[in-house]
N, C-alpha and C positions, 0 to 999 in steps of 0.2 A: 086270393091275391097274395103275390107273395111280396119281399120283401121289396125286393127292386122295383116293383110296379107301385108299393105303397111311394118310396122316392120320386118316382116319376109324377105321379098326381101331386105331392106334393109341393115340386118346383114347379108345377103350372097353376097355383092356386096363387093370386093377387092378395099382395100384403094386405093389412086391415087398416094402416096407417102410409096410404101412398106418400113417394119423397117429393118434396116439394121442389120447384126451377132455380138451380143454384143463383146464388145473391152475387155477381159478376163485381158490382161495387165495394161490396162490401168487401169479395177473397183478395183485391189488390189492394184496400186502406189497411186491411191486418196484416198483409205480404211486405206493405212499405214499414211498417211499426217494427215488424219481426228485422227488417234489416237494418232499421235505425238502430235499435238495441245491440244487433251484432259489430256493427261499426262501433259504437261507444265502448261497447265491451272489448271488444279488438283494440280501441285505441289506447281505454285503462290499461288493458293488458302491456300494452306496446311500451307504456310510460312508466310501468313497474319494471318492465325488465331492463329501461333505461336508466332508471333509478339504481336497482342493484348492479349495474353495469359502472356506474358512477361512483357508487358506495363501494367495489371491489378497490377500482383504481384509485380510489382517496385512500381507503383504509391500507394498499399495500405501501401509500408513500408514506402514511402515516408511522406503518410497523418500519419502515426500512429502518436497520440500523444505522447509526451514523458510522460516515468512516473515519478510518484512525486515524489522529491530527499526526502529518509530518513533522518532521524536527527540523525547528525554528535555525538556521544556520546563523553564524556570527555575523556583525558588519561586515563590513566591507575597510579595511585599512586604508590608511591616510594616501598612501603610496593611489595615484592615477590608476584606473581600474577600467575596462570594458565595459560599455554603455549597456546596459541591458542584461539578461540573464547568459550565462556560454549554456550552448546547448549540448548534449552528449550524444556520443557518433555511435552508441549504443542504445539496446533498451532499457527503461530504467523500472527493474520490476516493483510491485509491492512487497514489500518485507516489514518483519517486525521491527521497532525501535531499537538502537543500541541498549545494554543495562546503563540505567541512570544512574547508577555506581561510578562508573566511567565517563559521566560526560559534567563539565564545567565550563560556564559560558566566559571566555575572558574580556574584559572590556578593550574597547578601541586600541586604545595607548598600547595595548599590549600587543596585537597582531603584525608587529614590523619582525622582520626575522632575526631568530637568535643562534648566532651561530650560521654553516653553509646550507645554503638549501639542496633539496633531496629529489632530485629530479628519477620518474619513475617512466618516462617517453613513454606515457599513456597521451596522447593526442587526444584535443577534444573539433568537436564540427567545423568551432568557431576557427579553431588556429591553433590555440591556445594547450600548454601542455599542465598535466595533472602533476604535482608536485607537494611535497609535506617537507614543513621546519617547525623546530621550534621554538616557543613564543615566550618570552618570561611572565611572572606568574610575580605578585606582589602582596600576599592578604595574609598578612600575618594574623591577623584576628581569626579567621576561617580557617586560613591554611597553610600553620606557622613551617612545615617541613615539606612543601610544596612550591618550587621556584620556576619551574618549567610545564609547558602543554608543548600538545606536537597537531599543529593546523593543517589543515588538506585543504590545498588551494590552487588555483589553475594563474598562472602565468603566464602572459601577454608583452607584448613589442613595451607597455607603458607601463607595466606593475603584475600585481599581483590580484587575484580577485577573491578575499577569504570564501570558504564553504565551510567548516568546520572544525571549529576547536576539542580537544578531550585532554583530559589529562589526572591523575591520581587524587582521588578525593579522601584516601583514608590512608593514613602512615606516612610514610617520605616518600618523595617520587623519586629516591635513587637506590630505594631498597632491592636486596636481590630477587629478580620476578619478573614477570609478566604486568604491564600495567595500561590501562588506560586503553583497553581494547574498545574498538566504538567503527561505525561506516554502516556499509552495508546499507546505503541507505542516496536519494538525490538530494540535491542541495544545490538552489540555484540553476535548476536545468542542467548540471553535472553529474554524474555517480558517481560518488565517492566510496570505494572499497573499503572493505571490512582492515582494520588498520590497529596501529598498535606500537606499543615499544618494551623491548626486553632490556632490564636493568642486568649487566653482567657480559663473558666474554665469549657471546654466542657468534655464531657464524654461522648454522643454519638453523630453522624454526620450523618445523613440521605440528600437523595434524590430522585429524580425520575428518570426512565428511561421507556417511551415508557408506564409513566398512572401506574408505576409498583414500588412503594418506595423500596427502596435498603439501606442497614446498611454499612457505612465502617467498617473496622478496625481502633482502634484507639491505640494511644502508646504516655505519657508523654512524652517531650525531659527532660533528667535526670537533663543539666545544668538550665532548666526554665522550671517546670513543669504546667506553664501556655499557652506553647507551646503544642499544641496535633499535633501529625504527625498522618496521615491517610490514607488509601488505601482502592482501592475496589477492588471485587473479578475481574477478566480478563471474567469468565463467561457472569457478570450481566453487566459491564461496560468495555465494550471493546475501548471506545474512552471517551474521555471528552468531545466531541462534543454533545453529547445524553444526557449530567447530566441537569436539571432543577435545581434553583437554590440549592443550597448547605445549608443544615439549620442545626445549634450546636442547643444542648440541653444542659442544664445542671446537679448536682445531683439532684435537684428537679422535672425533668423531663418539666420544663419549657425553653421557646426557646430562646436562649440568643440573644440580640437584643444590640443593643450601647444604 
């Protein structure tokens, strides 16, 4: 007999322990157990990835940084003012705060204008036009060589509606220089442009922005027209953080230096 006929005998020889008639009862009570467990298991499962789902969105509002507080604009002066915030007919982006070197909050009393105001016929949504004067200054304790700030504020049919005071907080505010640079920044639903005043007899103010010279605007202060108040476009100078330094010119087109 060879090998394949040993196989063949083989498979016709009756086991020694025949299978008994399957338990019909029994394969569907452990078939139901077997899916209970699967459900519970699927549900735990389903409740943990709820969980870490939960756990992601908490923990990300958790880590968010907070954002950076805006700067607190002045009152509002005595002078009738527009009911609500003026809104600006621009966007008004995120940027860094002015240097706090430059900025001094003046009280009430002092925001009536000092000297003529400086109208820049920047229009805002409301009606209302963008305009800087300035303001007198009184703290001889603080800031015994310091008599003037320069406000940026929007004007209306009935006043004035402050957004922003700045003015020289170290040495004299009529020393020869640059002083008091600050904006670039909303205030009261306005944009207020990056802004400033040159002590001395300048007539134009140039700088750079990003390899790109930039012109401000310039405007005499009426009571010391050796004072020039200055602004730049919101376009070209969205922050004062971007200006390289600040350079006056005079009428002879030469660069006024101390």
């Amino acid at each position: 007999m060879n090998d394949l006929d040993k196989l063949r005998s083989a498979l016709r020889e009756e086991p020694d322990q025949p299978f008994a008639a399957p338990d019909l009862g029994r394969i569907i009570t452990e078939g139901r157990r077997i899916r209970r467990r699967r459900r519970i298991a699927t549900g735990a499962g389903a409740a943990a990835a709820v969980a870490a789902v939960v756990g992601i969105v908490f923990g990300a509002v958790a880590l968010r940084t907070p954002a950076e507080p805006t700067q607190v604009p002045v009152a509002a002066p005595p002078a009738p003012a527009t009911s609500g915030p003026v809104a600006s007919d621009g966007a008004l982006p995120t940027t860094s705060p002015p240097p706090t070197s430059a900025i001094h909050q003046v009280p009430n009393s002092a925001t009536q204008p000092y000297g003529d105001v400086i109208h820049t016929g920047i229009k805002t949504a409301a009606g209302g036009e963008l305009v800087f004067y300035a303001t007198k200054i009184d703290d001889n304790a603080a800031l015994p060589d310091v008599h003037f700030g320069i406000m940026a504020a929007v004007q209306t049919k009935t006043g004035y509606l402050s957004l922003y005071a700045s003015n020289e907080i170290r040495g004299a505010d009529r020393s020869f220089g640059f002083h008091a640079t600050a904006g670039g920044m909303a205030a009261s639903g306005t944009w207020v442009p990056v802004y400033g005043y040159f002590s001395g007899p300048a007539v134009k103010i140039v700088s750079t922005v990003h390899g790109k010279p930039v012109v401000a605007q310039t405007a005499a202060w009426s009571v010391d027209p050796r004072v020039v108040v200055f602004w730049f476009d919101q376009r070209e100078v969205p922050d004062p953080a971007v200006l390289t330094p600040l350079v006056a010119y005079g009428k002879d087109g030469t660069r006024l230096t101390k």
